[in-house]
N, CA, C and O atoms as a DFTB+ gen file, in Angstrom:
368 C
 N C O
     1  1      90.354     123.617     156.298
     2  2      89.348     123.064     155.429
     3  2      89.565     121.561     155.328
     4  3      90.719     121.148     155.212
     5  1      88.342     120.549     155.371
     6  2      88.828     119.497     155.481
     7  2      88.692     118.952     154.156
     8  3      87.699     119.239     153.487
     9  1      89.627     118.165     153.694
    10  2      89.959     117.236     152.546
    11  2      88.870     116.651     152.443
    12  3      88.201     116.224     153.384
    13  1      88.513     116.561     150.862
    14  2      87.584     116.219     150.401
    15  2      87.980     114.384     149.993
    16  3      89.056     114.052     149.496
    17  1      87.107     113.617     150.259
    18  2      86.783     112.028     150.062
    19  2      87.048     112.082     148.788
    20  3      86.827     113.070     148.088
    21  1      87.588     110.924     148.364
    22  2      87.396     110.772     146.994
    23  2      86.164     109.615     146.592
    24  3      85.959     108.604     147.265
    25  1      85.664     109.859     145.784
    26  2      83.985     109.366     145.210
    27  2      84.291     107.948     144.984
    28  3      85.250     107.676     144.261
    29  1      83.332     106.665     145.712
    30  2      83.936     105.370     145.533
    31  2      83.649     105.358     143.849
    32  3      83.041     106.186     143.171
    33  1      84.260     104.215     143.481
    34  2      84.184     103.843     142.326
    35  2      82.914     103.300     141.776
    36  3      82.745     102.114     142.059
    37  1      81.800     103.955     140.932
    38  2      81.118     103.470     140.957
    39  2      81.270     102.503     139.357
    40  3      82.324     102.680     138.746
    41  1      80.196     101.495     138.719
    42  2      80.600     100.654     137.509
    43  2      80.842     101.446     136.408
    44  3      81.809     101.381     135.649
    45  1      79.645     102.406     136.358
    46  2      79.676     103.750     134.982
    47  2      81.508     104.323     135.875
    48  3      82.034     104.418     134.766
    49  1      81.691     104.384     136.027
    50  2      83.276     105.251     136.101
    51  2      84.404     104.085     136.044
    52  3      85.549     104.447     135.770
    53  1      84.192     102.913     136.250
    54  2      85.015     102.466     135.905
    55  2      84.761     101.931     134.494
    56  3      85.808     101.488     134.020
    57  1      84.015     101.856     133.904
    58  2      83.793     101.499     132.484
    59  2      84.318     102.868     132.448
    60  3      85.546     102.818     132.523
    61  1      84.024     103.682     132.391
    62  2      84.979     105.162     131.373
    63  2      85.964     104.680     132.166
    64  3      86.622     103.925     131.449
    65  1      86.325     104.700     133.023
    66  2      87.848     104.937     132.865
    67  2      88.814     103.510     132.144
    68  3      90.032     103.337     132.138
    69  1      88.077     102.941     131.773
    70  2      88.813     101.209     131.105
    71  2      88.858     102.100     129.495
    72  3      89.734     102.422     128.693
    73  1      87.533     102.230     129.599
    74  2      87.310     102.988     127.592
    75  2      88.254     104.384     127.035
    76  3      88.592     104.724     125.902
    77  1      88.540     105.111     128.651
    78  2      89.526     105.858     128.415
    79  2      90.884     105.804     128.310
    80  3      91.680     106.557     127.750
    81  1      91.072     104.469     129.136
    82  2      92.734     103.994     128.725
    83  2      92.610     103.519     127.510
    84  3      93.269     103.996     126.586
    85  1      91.654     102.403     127.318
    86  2      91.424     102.167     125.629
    87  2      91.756     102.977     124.537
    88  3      92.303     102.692     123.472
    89  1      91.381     103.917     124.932
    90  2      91.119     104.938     123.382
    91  2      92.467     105.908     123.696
    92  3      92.735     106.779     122.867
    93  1      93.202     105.776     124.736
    94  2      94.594     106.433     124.814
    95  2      95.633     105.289     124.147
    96  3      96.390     105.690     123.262
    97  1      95.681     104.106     124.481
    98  2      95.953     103.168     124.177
    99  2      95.820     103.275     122.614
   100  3      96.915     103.183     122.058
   101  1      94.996     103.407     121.960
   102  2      94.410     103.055     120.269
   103  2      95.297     104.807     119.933
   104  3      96.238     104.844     119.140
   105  1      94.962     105.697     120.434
   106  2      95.674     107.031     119.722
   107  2      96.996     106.713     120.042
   108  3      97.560     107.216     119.070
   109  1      97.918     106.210     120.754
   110  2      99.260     105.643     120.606
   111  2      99.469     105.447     119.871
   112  3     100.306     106.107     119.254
   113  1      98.678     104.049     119.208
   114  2      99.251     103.243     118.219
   115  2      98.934     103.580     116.952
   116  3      99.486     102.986     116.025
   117  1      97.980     104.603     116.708
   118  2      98.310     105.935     115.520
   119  2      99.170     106.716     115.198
   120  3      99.766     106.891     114.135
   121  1      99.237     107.331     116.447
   122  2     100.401     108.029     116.286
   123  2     101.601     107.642     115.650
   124  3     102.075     108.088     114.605
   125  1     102.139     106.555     116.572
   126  2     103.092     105.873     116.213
   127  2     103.120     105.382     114.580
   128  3     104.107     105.711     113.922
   129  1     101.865     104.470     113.825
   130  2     101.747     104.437     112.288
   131  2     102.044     105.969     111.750
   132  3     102.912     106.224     110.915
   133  1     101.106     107.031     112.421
   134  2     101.451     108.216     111.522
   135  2     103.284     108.501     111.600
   136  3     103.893     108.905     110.610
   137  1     103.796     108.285     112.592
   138  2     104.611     108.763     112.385
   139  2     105.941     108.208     111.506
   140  3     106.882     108.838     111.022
   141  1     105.657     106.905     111.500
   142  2     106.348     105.470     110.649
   143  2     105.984     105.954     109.132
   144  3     106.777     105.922     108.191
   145  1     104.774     106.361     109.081
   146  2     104.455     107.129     107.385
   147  2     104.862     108.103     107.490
   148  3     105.006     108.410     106.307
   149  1     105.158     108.822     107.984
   150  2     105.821     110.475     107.673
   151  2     106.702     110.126     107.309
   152  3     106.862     110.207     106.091
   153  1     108.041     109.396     108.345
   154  2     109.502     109.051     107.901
   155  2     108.966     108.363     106.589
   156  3     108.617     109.165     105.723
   157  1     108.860     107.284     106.340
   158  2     108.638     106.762     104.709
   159  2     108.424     107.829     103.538
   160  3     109.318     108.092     102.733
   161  1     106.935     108.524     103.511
   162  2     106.561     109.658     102.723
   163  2     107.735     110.649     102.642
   164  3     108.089     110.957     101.504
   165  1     108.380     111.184     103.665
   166  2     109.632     112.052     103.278
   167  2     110.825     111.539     102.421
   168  3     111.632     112.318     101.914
   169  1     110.892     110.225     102.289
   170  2     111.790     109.225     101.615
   171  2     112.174     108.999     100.432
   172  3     113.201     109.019      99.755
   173  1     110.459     108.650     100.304
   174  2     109.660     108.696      98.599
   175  2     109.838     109.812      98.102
   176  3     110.201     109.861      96.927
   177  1     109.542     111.573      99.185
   178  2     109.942     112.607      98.321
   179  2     111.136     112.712      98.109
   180  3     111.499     112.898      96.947
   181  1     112.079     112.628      99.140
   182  2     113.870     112.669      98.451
   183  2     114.285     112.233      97.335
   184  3     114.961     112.742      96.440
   185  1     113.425     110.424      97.594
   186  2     113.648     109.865      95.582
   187  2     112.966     110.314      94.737
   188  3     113.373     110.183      93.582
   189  1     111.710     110.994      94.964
   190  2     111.464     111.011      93.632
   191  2     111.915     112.575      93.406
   192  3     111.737     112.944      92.245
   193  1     112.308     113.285      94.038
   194  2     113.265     114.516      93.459
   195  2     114.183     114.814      92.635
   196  3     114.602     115.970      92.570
   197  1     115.198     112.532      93.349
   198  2     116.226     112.421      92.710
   199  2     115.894     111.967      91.550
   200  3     116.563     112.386      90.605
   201  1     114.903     111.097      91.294
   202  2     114.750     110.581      89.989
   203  2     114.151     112.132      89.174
   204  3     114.638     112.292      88.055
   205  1     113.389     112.989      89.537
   206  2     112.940     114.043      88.481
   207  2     114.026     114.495      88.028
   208  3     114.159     114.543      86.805
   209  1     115.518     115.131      89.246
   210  2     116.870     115.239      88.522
   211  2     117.566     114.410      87.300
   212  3     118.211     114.943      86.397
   213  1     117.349     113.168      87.416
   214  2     117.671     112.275      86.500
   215  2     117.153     112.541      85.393
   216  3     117.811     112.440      84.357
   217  1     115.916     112.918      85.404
   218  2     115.244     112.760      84.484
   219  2     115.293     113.903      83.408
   220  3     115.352     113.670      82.201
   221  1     115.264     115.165      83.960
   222  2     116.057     116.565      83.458
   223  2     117.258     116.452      82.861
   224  3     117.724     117.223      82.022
   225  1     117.869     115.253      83.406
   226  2     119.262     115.511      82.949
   227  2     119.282     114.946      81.567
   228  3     119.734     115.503      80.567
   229  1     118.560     113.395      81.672
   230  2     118.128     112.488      80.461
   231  2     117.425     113.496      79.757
   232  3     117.981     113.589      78.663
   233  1     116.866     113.974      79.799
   234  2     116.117     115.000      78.376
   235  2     117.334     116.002      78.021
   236  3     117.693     116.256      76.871
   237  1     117.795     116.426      78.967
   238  2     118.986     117.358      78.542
   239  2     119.928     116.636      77.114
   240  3     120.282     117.218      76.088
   241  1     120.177     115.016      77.560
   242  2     121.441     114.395      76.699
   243  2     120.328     113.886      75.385
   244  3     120.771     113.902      74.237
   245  1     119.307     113.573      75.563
   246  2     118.328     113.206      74.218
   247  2     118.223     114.384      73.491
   248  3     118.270     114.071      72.302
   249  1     118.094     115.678      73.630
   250  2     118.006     116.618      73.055
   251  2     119.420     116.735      72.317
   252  3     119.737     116.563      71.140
   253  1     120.051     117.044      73.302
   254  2     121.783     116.920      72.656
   255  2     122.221     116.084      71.578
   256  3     122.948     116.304      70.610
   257  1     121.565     115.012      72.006
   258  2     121.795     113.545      71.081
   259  2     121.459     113.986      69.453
   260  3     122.043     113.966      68.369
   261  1     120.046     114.424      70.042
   262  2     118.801     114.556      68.725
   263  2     119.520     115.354      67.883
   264  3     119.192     115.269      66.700
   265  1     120.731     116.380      68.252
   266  2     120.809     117.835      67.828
   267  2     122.067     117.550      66.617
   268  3     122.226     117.937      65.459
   269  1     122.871     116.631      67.587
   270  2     124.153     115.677      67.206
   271  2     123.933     114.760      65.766
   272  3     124.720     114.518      64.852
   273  1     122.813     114.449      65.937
   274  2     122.647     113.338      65.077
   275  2     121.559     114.209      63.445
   276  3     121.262     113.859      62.303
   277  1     121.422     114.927      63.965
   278  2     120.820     115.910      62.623
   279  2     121.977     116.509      61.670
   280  3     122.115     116.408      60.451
   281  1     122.965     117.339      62.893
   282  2     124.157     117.365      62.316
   283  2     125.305     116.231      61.118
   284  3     126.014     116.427      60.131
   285  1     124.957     115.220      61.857
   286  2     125.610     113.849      61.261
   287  2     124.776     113.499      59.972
   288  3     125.304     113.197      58.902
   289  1     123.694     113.555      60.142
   290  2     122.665     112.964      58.811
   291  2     123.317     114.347      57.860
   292  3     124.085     114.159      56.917
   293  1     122.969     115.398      58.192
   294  2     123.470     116.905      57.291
   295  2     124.967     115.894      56.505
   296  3     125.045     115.313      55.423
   297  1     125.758     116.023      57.398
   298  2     127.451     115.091      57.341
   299  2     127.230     114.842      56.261
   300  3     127.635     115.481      55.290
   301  1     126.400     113.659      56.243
   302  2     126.275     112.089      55.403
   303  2     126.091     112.806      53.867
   304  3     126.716     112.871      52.809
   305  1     124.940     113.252      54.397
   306  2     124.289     113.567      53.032
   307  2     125.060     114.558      52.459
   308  3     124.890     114.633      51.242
   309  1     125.813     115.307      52.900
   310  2     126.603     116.490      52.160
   311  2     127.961     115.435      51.488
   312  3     128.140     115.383      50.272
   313  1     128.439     115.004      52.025
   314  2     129.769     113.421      51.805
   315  2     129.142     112.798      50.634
   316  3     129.743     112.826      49.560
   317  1     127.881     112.183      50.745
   318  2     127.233     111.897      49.856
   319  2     126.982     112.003      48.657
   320  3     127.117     111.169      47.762
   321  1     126.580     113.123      48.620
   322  2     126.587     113.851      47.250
   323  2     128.030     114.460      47.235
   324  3     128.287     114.525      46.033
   325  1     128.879     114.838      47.781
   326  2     130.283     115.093      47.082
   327  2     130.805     114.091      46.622
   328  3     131.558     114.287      45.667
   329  1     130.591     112.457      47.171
   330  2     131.201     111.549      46.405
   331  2     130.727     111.261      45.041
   332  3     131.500     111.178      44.087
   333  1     128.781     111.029      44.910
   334  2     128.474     111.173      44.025
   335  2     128.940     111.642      42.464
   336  3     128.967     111.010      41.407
   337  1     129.304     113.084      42.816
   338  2     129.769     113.928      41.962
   339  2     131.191     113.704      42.187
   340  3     131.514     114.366      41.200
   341  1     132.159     113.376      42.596
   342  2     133.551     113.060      42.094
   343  2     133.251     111.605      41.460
   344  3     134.004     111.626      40.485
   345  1     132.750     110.645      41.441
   346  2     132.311     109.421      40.696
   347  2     132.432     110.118      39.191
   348  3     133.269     110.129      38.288
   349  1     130.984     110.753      39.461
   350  2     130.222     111.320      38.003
   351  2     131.545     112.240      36.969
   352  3     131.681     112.371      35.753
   353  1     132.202     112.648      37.949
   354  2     133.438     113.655      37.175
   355  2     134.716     112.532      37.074
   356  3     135.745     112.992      36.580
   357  1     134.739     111.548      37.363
   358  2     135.446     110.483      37.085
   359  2     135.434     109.243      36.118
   360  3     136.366     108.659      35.566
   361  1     133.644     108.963      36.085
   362  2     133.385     108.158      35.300
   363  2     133.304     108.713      34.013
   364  3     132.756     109.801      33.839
   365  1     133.926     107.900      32.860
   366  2     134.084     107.693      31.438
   367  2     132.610     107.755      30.740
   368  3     132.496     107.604      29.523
């Protein structure tokens, strides 16, 4: 069977084929951005995981704090009035 010619080049085929390296050319250099944002975006999620941990933890010690310091006011005010009343059972 004899080998088939290949078709000269006519202008319509070489314009597609310029517009087709073009537009291979342009999806490269997408790709490549998409893939420069993926690594970044996965980044941002690691930190902000770490900061939501942080942040769990900080409500954990404000609560604690809050819980601590109710206790202490109770303290005061119970000290308070016991001094009160040893005054009052002291004073003349």
């Amino acid at each position: 069977m004899p080998k088939r010619k290949p078709s000269p080049k006519t202008p319509e085929k070489e314009r597609f084929e310029v517009l087709m390296e073009e537009m291979r050319s342009q999806f490269r250099t997408v790709i490549e951005g998409l893939t420069t944002l993926t690594g970044r975006v996965e980044r941002l999620e690691y930190r902000l995981e770490r900061v939501e941990q942080k942040i769990e933890l900080l409500q954990s010690a404000i609560l604690a704090t809050s819980n601590d310091m109710q206790g202490l006011r109770r303290d005061v005010r119970s000290l308070t009035e016991r001094f009160e009343d040893h005054l009052k059972a002291h004073t003349v």
